[in-house]
Structure formats: C-alpha cells, structure tokens
N, C-alpha and C positions, 0 to 999 in steps of 0.2 A: 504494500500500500504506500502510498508516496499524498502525503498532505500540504499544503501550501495556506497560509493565512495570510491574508493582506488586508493591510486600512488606506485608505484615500479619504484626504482632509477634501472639504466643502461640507455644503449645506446639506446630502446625504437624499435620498427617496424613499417611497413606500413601495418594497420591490415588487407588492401586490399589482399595485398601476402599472406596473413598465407596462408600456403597448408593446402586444403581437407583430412583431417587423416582417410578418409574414400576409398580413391582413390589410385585402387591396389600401386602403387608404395609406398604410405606411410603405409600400413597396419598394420605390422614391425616393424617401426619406435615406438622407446621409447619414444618420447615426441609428442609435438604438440597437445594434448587433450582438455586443457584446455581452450580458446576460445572457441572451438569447444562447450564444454562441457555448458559453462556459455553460450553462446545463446543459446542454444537450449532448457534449462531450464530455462532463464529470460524472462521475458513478454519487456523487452527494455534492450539494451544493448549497452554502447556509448563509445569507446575507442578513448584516442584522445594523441597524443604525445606532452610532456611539456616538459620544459625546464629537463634536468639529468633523465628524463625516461618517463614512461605511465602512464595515469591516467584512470578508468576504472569507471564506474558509470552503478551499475545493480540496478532494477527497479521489483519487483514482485508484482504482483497488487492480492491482497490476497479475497476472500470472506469470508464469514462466515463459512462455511464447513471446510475452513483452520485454525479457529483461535480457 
C-alpha cells in the first residue's frame, strides 16, 4: 500500500459540490479535473477541510504485478 497526505492552503471547498466534469455543461470547462481524476485512480480517497485550506489523503493498495 503506498499512502500520500497532502494540505493546500486557501479558502478550501465542500468536496460534496465539486461539479461532474463529465456533465455536458462542464465538458468545456478548463478546470475541475482533478478530484475527478484522483478518485477514480485511488483505491480510497479522503478530502476533509482544515483550518487555511484542504487536506487530501490518497491511498493505493498496490500488488505485486505493480511493484
């Protein structure tokens, strides 16, 4: 397993809202990928808002085939 924690200072989001960057209205759109991106390639993914920003904790549960 191979874990990674990371914070990023700003004002932070409710990661419930992030828009669908899949959902014709956002298709377009230059940003928004990122979330998007990190769960769908982490085996867990746990965003949680702290104090001056987010704090983000991915989780890749590895075999042997991977290492």
């Amino acid at each position: 397993m191979c874990s990674s924690d990371l914070e990023d200072q700003g004002e932070g989001f409710v990661p419930e809202e992030v828009a669908d960057p899949l959902a014709p209205e956002n298709i377009l759109k230059s940003s928004g990928r990122g979330i998007f991106l990190i769960r769908n390639f982490m085996d867990e993914t746990v965003l949680k808002k702290v104090p001056g920003g987010m704090e983000i904790r991915m989780v890749k549960k590895l075999t042997k085939a991977d290492a």
